[in-house]
C-alpha positions in Angstrom: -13.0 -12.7 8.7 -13.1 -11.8 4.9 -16.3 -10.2 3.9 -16.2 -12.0 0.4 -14.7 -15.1 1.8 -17.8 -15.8 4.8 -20.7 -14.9 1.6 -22.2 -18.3 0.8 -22.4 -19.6 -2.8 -25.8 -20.3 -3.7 -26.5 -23.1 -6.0 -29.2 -22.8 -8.4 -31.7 -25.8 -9.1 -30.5 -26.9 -12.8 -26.6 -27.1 -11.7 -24.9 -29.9 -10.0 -21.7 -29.4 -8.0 -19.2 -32.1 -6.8 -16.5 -31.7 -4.4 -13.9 -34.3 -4.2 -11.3 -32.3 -1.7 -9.7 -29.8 -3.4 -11.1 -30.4 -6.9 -14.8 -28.5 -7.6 -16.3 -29.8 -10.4 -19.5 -27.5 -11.5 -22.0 -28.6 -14.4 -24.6 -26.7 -15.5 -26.5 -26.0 -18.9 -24.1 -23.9 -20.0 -21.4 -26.4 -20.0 -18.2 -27.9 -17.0 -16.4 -25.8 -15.4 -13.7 -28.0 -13.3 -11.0 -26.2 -10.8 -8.0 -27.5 -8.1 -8.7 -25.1 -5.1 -5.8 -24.8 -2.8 -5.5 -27.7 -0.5 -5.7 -25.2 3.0 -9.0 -23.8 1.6 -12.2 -26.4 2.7 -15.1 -26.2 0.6 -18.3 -27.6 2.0 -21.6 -28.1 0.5 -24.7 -27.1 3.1 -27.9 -27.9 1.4 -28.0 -25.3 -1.5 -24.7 -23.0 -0.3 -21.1 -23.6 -0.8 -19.1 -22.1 2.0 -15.8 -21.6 1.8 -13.5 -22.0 5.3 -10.3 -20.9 6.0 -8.0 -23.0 8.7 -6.4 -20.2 10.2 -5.8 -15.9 10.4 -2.6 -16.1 8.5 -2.1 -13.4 6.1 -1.7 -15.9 3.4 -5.3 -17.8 4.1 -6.7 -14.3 4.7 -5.6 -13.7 0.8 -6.7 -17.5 -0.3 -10.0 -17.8 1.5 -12.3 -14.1 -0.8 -10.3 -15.3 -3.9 -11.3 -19.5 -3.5 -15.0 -17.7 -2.6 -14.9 -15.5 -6.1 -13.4 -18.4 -8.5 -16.3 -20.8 -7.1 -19.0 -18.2 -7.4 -18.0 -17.1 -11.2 -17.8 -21.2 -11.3 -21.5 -21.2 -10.7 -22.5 -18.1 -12.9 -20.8 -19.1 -15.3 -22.4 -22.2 -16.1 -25.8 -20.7 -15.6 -25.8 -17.5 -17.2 -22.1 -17.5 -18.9 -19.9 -14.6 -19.4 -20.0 -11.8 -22.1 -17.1 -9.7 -22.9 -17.6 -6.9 -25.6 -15.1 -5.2 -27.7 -15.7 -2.0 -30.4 -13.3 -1.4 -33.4 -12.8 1.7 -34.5 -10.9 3.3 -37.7 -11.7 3.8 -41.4 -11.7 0.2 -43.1 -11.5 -1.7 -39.6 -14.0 -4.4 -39.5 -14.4 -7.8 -38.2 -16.2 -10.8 -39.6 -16.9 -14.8 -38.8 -16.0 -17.3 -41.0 -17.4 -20.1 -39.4 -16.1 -20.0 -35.8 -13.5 -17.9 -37.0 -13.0 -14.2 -36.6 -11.4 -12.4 -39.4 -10.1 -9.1 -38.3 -9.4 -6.3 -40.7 -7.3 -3.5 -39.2 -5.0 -1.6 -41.5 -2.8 -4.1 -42.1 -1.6 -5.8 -45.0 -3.4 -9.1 -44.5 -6.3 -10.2 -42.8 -5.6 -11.1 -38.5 -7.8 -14.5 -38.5 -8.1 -15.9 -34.8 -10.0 -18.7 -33.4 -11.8 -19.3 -30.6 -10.7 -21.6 -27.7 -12.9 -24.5 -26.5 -15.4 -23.1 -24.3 -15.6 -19.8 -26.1 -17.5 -18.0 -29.0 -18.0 -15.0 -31.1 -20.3 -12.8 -31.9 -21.1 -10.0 -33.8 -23.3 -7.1 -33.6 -22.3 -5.3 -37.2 -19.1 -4.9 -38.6 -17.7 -3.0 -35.6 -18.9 -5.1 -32.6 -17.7 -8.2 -30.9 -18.7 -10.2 -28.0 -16.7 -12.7 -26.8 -19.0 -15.2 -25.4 -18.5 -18.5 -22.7 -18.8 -20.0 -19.2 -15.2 -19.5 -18.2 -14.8 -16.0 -17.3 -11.1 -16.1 -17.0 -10.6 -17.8 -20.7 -13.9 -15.3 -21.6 -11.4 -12.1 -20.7 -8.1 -13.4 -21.9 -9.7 -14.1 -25.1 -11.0 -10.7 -25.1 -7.5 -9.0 -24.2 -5.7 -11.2 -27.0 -7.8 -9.7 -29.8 -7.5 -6.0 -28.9 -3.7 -6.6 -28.1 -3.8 -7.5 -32.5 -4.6 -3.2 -32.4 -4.9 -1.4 -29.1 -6.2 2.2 -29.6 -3.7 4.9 -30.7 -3.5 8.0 -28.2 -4.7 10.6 -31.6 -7.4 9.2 -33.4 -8.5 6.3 -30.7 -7.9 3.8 -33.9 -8.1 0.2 -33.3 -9.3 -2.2 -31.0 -11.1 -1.1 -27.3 -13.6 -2.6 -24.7 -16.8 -1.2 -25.0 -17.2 1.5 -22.3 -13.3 2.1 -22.2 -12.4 5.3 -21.7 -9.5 6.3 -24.1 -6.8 8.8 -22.9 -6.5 11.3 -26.0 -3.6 12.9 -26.6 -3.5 16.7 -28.3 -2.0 16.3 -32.5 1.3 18.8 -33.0 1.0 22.2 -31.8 2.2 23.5 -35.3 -1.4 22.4 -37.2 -2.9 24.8 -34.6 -2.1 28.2 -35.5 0.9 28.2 -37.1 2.0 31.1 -40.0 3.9 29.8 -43.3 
């Protein structure tokens, strides 16, 4: 049996779940979080746990029954203790700042990259460099996150633009002629 698939799904006191066959429906104080679970995959409530059962060994319920198991548990965390994606900009000039809900984005071009956040998501920042994207739905929560460093993604040289924090840049060498070149 799946070793992520068999965990139980523990369901904190201030968050109410509702199962109405294959549709999950998870509120919490962070906000609703609502998902269509494949129709093969049973999801049963037993007191405070969610478990998640699989009807047969096939390869394809094998697959189905650790990733229904993750989206429900990120279901739960995320409406209790929400996501947080961060993201650094770096670069002479680069900065980002809100405007209302707005993020402005300044990165070396000739106008300002203004982007707004979906419903369910917010911004925030820590400086001019720093921005957390913020909310209970951890896939919207990352594809927000990889739309705004798509704008700039890091050059190999310099490691200008747009990177999550704690990414590790591959840094390229400038032109062999600046080295030790004679004129």
């Amino acid at each position: 049996m799946s070793r992520i698939g068999r965990m139980p799904v523990a369901i904190p006191a201030n968050v109410t779940v509702t199962i109405d066959g294959s549709n999950v429906v998870v509120k919490g104080p962070k906000g609703t979080l609502t998902r269509t679970f494949h129709p093969d995959m049973q999801i049963n409530r037993d007191g405070e746990n969610l478990m998640v059962t699989r009807p047969s060994d096939s390869g394809q319920h094998r697959s189905l029954h650790g990733l229904s198991r993750s989206l429900l548990n990120n279901m739960v965390v995320g409406v209790t203790k929400g996501f947080q994606r961060d993201l650094e900009i770096a670069g002479v000039g680069y900065k980002a700042q809100l405007e209302g809900s707005e993020l402005v984005l300044q990165l070396g071009f000739s106008h300002p990259v203004r982007m707004t956040a979906p419903e369910g998501v917010s911004f925030a920042l820590e400086g001019q460099t720093k921005v957390a994207v913020l909310g209970a739905d951890r896939e919207l929560v990352g594809e927000t996150a990889a739309r705004i460093r798509r704008v700039r993604p890091p050059e190999p040289y310099k490691g200008k633009g747009v990177h999550y924090a704690g990414e590790v840049l591959r840094r390229k060498a400038g032109k062999a002629s600046k080295v030790g070149a004679k004129k």
